[in-house]
C-alpha positions, -999 to 999 in steps of 0.1 A, spaced: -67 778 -571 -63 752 -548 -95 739 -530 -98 741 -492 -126 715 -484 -126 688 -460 -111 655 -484 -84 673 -494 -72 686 -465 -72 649 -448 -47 644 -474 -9 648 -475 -3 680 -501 30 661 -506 20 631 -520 -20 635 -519 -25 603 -497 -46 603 -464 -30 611 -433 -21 576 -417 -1 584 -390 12 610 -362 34 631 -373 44 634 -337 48 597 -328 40 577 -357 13 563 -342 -21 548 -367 -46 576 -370 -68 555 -393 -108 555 -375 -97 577 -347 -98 614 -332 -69 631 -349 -64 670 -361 -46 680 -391 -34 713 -393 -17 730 -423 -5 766 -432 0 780 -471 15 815 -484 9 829 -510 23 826 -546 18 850 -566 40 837 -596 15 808 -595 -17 825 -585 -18 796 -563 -14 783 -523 17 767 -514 20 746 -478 47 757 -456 39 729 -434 14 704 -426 7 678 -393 -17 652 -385 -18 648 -347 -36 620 -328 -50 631 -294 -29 610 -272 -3 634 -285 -25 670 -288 -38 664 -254 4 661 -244 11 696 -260 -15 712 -245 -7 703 -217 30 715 -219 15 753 -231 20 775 -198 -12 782 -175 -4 822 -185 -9 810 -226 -35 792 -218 -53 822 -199 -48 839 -227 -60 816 -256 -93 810 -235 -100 849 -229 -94 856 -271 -114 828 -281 -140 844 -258 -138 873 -275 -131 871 -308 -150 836 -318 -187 846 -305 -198 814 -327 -181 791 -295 -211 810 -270 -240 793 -298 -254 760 -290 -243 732 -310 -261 731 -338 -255 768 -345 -217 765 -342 -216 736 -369 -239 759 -393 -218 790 -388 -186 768 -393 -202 756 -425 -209 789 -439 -174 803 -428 -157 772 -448 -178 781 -478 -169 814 -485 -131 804 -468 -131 831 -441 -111 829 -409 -133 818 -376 -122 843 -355 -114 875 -377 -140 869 -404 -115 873 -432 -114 859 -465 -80 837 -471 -77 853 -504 -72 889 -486 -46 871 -466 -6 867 -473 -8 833 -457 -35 813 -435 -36 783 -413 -62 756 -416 -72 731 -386 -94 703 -391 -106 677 -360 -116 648 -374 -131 629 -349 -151 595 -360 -155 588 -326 -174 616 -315 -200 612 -340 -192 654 -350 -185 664 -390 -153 672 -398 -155 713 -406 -124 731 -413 -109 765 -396 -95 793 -413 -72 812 -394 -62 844 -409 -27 858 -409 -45 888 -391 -55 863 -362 -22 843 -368 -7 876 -356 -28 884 -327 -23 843 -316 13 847 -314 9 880 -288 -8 861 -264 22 834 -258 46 834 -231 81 832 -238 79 793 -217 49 785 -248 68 801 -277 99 780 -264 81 747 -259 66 754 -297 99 758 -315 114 729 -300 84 710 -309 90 722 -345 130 715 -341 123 677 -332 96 669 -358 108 638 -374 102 630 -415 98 665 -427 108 669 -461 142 690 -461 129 725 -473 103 724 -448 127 718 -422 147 745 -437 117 771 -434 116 760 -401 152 767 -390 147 801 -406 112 809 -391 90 797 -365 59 789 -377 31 786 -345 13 753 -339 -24 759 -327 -39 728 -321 
């Protein structure tokens, strides 16, 4: 089975080199704050993960798409975090420690379910050399995935496919699964 820890998620599935670049604008990444997100299904021909898709976003450009979500999404995202991800009401230390032991036994933050119970999972990881915090990745379950996607307003939904339509250097069966289904962004 494929592994889910921090050094090879900070590399390309497609070709297994580290992100460089912004998949948004192309812009180095190399020593600075970036987030790589990536989603898999499951294959069960191959007992294995495959990626649907994957993006390595520099904050110049996550900082941009959050601010294009709609103040109703946003409301919403804030209020289910709340909820859902008690870890984010623990003080530092304890958030990095309860991150760690979700990675290890690769459950989702916010549902607490394992990825192999799961038909497909997203993965975010902020790597952020500047800030001096450890790079810990987040399992989102398709459960969560699910319960994301009903908090979006029809303006965020919109804003997300076109981001998906206009995503430049995608190899062409990922930009078919993307013509055929949305897939949601949550950086």
């Amino acid at each position: 089975m494929k592994k889910f820890d921090v050094t090879s998620l900070m590399q390309s599935d497609q070709n297994q080199e580290q992100f460089r670049y912004c998949s948004v604008c192309r812009v180095s990444i190399v020593d600075k704050n970036f987030v790589v997100e990536k989603a898999y299904k499951k294959d069960y021909l191959e007992n294995d993960w495959v990626m649907v898709f994957e993006l390595a976003v520099c904050d110049a450009c996550r900082l941009q798409m959050n601010r294009d979500i709609s103040s109703e999404s946003k409301k919403n995202i804030q209020q289910f975090l709340h909820d859902k991800a008690q870890i984010i009401q623990e003080n530092k230390t304890q958030v990095i420690e309860k991150l760690k032991q979700l990675q290890e036994k690769n459950q989702c933050f916010l549902t607490g379910k394992s990825i192999d119970d799961c038909q497909e999972f997203q993965v975010v990881l902020l790597h952020s050399p500047t800030m001096n915090l450890p790079s810990t990745p987040l399992f989102i379950s398709d459960d969560a995935i699910e319960m994301y996607q009903a908090l979006l307003s029809d303006h965020t939904k919109g804003f997300f496919d076109d981001f998906m339509d206009n995503l430049n250097g995608l190899p062409p069966e990922i930009e078919e699964l993307f013509r055929s289904k949305k897939s949601l962004v949550l950086l």
